[in-house]
KETIDO-622924 format. One line per 3 residues: number of its first residue (from 1); their letters; for each residue x, z, y of N, C-alpha, C. Coordinates in nm, 2 decimals, padded with zeros to 4 digits. Last residue first. Example, Ala and Ser with C-alpha at 12.3 -4.5 7.8 and 13.67 -1.06 7.14 Angstrom:
2
2) sa) 01.28:00.71:-00.22:01.37:00.71:-00.11:01.29:00.79:00.00 ~ 01.32:00.78:-00.57:01.23:00.78:-00.45:01.32:00.78:-00.33
This chain:
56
56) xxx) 01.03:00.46:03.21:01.17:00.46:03.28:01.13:00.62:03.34 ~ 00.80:00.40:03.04:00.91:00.46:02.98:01.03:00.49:03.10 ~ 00.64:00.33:03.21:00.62:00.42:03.18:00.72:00.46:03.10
53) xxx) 00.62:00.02:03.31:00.69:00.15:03.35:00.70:00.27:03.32 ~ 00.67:-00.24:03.05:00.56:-00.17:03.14:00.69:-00.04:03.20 ~ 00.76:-00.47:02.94:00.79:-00.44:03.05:00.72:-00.34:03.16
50) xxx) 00.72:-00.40:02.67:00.85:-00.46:02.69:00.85:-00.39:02.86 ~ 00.43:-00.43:02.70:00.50:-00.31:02.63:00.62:-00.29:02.70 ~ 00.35:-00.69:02.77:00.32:-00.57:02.84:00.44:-00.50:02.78
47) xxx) 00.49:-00.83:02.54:00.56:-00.83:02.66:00.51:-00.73:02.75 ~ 00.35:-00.76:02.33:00.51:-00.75:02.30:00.53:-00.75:02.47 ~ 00.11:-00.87:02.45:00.10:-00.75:02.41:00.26:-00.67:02.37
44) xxx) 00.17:-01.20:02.36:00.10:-01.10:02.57:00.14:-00.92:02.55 ~ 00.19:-01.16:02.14:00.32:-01.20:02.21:00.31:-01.14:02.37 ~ -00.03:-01.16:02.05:00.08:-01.08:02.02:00.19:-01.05:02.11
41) xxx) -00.21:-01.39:02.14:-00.22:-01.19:02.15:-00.10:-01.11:02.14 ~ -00.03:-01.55:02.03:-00.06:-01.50:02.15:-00.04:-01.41:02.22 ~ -00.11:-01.49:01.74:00.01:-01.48:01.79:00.05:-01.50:01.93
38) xxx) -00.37:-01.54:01.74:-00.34:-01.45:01.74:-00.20:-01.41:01.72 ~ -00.41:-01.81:01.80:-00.43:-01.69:01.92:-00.42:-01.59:01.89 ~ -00.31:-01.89:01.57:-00.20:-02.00:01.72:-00.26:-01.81:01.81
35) xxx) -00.47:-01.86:01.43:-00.35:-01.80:01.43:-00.27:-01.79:01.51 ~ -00.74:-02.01:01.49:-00.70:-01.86:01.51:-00.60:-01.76:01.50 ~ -00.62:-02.28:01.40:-00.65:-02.22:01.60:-00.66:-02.06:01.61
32) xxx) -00.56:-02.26:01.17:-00.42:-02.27:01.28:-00.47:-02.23:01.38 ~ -00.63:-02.11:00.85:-00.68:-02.10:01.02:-00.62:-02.13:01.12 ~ -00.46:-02.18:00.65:-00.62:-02.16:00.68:-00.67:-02.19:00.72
29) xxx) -00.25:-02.27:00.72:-00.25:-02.32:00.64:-00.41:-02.34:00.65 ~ -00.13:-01.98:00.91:-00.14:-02.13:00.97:-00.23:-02.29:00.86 ~ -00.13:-01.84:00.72:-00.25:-01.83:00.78:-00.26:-01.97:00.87
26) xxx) 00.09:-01.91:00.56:-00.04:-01.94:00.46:-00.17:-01.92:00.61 ~ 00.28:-01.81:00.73:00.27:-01.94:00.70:00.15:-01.97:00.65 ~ 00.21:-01.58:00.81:00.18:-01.63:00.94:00.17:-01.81:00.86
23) xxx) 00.31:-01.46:00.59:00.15:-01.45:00.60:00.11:-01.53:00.73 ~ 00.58:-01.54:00.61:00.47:-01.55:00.46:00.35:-01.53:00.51 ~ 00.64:-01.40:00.81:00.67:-01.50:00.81:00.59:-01.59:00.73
20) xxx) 00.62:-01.07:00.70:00.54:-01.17:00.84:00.55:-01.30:00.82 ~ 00.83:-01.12:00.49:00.67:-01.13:00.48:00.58:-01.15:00.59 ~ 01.05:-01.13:00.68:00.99:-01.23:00.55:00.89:-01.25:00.55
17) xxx) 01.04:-00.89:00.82:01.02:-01.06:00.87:00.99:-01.11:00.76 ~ 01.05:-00.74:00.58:00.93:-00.71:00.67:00.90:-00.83:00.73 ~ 01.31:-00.79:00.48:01.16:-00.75:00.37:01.04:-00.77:00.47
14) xxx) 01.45:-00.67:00.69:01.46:-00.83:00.64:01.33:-00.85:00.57 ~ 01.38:-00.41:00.71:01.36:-00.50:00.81:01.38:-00.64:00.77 ~ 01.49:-00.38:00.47:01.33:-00.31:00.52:01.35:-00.40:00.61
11) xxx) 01.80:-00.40:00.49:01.65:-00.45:00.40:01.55:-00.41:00.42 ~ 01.79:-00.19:00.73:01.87:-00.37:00.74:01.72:-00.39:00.61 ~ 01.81:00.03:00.55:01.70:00.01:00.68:01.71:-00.17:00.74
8) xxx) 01.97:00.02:00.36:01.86:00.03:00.33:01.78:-00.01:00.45 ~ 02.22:00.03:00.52:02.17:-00.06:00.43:02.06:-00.08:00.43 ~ 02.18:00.28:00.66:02.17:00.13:00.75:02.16:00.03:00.65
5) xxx) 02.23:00.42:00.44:02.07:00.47:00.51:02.04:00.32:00.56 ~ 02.48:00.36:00.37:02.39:00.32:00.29:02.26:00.33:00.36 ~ 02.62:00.45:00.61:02.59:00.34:00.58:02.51:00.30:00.47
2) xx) 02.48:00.72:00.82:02.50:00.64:00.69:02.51:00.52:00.66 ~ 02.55:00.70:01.18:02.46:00.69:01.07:02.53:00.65:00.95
């Protein structure tokens, strides 16, 4: 791969955590019980994925 492409794609992905980061902070700020579960959600749903069969 290019290395400017991988540049570019590195900043997008840094750009991207950040701002997750930013909105999970201000939403903890809001709403903590509904954020607490919707990072849950997230995380039950990261892990199906992660470990389901269908990709092997």
């Amino acid at each position: 791969m290019d290395d400017a492409i991988r540049f570019r794609i590195d900043a997008i992905l840094w750009l991207s955590a950040f701002t997750a980061l930013l909105v999970l902070s201000i939403a903890f700020r809001i709403a903590p019980q509904m954020t607490v579960g919707i990072v849950m959600l997230a995380l039950l749903v990261a892990f199906a994925v992660g470990t389901s069969d269908s990709d092997r």
